[in-house]
VMD Tcl script that draws the C-alpha trace (Angstrom):
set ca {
  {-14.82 0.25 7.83}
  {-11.03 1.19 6.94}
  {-10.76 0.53 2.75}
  {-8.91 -2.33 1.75}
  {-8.04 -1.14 -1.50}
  {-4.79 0.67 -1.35}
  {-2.14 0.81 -3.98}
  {0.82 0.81 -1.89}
  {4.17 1.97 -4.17}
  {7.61 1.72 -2.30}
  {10.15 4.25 -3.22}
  {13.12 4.39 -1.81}
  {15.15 7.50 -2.05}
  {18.22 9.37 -1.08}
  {21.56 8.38 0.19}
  {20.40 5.90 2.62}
  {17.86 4.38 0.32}
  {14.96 4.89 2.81}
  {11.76 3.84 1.78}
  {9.15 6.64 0.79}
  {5.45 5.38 0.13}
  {3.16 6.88 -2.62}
  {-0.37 5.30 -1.02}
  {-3.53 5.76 -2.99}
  {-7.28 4.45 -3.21}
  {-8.91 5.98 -6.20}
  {-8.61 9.48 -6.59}
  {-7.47 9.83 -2.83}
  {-3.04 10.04 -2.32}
  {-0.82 10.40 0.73}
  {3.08 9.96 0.71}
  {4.43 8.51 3.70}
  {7.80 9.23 4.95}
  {9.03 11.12 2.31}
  {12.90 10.82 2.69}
  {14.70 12.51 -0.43}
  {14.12 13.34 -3.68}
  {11.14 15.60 -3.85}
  {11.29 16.06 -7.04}
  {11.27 12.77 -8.30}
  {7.97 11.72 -5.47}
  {6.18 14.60 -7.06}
  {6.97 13.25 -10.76}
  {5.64 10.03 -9.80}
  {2.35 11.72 -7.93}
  {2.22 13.35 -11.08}
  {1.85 10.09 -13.26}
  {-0.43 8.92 -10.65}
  {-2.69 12.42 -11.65}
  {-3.24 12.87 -8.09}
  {-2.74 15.69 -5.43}
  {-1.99 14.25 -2.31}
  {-3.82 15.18 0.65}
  {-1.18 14.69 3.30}
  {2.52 13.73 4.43}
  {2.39 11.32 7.64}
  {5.77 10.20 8.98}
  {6.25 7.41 10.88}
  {9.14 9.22 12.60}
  {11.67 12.37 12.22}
  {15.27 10.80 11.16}
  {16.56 12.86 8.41}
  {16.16 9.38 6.43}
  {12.59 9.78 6.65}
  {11.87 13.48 6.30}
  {14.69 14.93 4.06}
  {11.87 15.21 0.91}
  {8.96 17.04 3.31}
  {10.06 20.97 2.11}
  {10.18 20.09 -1.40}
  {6.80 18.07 -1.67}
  {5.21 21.16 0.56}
  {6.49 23.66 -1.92}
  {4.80 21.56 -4.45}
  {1.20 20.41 -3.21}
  {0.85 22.51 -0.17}
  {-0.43 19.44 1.87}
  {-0.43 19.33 5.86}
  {2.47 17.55 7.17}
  {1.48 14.83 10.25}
  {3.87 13.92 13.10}
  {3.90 12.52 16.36}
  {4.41 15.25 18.86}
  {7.27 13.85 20.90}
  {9.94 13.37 17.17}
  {9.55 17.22 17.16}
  {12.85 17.92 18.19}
  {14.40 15.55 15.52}
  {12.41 17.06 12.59}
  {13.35 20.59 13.27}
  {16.87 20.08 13.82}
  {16.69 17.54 10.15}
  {19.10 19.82 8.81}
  {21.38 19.57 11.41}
  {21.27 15.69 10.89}
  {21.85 15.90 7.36}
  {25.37 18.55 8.26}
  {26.74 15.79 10.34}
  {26.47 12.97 7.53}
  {27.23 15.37 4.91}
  {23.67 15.42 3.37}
  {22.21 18.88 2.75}
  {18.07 18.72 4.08}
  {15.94 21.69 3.57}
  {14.83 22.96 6.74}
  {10.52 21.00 7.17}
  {8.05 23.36 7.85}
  {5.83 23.22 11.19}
  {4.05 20.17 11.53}
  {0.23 20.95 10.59}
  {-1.53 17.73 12.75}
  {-0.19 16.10 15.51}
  {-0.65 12.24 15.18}
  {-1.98 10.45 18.85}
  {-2.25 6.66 20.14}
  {-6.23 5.58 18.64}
  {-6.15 8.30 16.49}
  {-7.89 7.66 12.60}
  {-6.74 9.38 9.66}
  {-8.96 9.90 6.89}
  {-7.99 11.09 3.91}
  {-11.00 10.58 1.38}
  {-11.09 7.09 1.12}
  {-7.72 6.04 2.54}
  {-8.09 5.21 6.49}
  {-4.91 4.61 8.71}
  {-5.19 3.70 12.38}
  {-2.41 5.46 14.32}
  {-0.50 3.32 16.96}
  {2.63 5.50 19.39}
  {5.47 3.12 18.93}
  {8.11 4.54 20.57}
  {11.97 2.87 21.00}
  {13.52 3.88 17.56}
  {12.66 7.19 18.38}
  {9.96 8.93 21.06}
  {7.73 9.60 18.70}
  {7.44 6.57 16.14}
  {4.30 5.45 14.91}
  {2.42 2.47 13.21}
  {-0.11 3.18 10.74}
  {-2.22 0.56 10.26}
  {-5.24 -0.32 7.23}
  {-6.52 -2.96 6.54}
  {-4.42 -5.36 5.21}
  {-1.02 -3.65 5.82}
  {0.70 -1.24 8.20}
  {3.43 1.30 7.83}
  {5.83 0.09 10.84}
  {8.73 2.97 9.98}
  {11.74 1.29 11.60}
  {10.35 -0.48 14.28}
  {10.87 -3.88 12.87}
  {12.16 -4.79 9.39}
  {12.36 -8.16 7.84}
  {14.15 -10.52 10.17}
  {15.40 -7.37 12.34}
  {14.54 -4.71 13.86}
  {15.68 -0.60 13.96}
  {18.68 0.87 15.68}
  {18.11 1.69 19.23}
  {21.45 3.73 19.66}
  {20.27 7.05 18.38}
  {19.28 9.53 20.53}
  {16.21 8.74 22.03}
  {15.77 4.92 21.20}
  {15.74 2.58 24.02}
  {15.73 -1.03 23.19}
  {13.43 -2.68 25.57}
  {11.33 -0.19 24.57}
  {11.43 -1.09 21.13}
  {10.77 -4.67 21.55}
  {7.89 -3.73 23.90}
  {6.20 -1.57 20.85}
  {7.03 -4.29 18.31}
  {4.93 -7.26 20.49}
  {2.32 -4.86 21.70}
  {1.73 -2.84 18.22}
  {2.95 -4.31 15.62}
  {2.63 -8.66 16.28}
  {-0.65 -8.15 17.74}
  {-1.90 -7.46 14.02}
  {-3.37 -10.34 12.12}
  {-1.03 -12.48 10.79}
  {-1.56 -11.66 7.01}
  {-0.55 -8.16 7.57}
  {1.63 -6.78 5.43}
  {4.37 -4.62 6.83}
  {5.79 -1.74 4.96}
  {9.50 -0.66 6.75}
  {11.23 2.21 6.34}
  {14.39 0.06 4.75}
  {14.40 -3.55 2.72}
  {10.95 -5.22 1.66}
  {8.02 -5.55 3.00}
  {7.31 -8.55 4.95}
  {3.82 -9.63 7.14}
  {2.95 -10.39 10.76}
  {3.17 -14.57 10.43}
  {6.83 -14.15 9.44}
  {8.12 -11.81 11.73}
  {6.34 -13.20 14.71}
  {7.82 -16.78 13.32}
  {11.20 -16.18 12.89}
  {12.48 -12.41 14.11}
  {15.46 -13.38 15.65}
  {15.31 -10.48 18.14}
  {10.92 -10.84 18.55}
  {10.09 -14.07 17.05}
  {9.00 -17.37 18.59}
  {11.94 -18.78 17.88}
  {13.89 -16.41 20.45}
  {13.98 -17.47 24.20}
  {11.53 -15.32 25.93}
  {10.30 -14.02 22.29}
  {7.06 -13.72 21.08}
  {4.31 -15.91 22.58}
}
mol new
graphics top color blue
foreach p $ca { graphics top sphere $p radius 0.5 }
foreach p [lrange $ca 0 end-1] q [lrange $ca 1 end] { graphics top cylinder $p $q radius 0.2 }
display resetview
């Protein structure tokens, strides 16, 4: 049975103020979608007195994996990615050159995250759910109560689809078939702005929500 006693701490980081999760149930730690400021993830890790055992990204924008060298350097955890956002995480520095932020180069990806796929770390358990449309290889990561939805939807929107490699009706397809398909009470963890749940985005999503002609149903 997946835990359902995470401490879940939101911090976002860098230029673009992307959020970076510190996750942990007891002694067990991962950081999700560490986007900037190593140093300052590894302070709070440090406060925490824990070692984390991994990095999982939700996707490869530079927003979301500017902070992976630095917290590698420093724990020497595996890094976990979705096989198909490999070519945006090893050209992350090249992002950063062409919005004028400097990103250390990430080192190989250790695991490669699949569709069913559970993660254990210790006690921490996060289902694994390909939702591509934001990028190829965006994931959910879901536990009990709450899921890490990256920028597939955030609240009362949803990510950009005019990067390379998003597709909008893609997108919207991962968003019903992934992400609203979750019990209501979900919480949902973006990449940007606060968290939000399941009941509200399925309610009132302009773009996904009942409320839209041909939304959610």
């Amino acid at each position: 049975m997946i835990a359902p006693t995470l401490e879940v701490r939101p911090v976002p980081v860098g230029p673009f103020q992307a959020n970076s999760f510190l996750v942990r149930s007891g002694e067990d730690a991962i950081v999700i979608d560490p986007g900037a400021e190593p140093e300052r993830l590894a302070s709070l890790l440090d406060a925490w007195d824990v070692s984390p055992h991994a990095v999982v990204l939700t996707h490869a924008h530079l927003d979301h994996v500017g902070g992976v060298a630095g917290l590698v350097r420093r724990f020497g955890m595996p890094v976990h990615l979705h096989r198909a956002d490999l070519p945006l995480y090893e050209g992350a520095p090249e992002q950063g050159a062409m919005f004028g932020v400097r990103v250390d180069r990430p080192p190989p990806p250790d695991e490669w995250l699949e569709h069913g796929q559970v993660l254990t770390f210790g006690r921490i358990r996060l289902e694994v759910r390909h939702a591509p449309g934001h990028s190829p290889g965006g994931v959910v990561l879901v536990a009990e109560a709450e899921a890490f939805v990256g920028d597939c939807v955030f609240a009362g929107s949803i990510g950009r689809t005019d990067l390379p490699g998003g597709d909008t009706a893609t997108l919207l397809r991962s968003i019903r078939e992934q992400i609203l398909t979750l019990p209501p009470s979900t919480t949902l963890y973006s990449g940007h702005g606060p968290a939000t749940s399941v009941a509200v985005e399925a309610e009132s999503n302009p773009f996904v929500g009942r409320g839209r002609p041909g939304g959610f149903s």
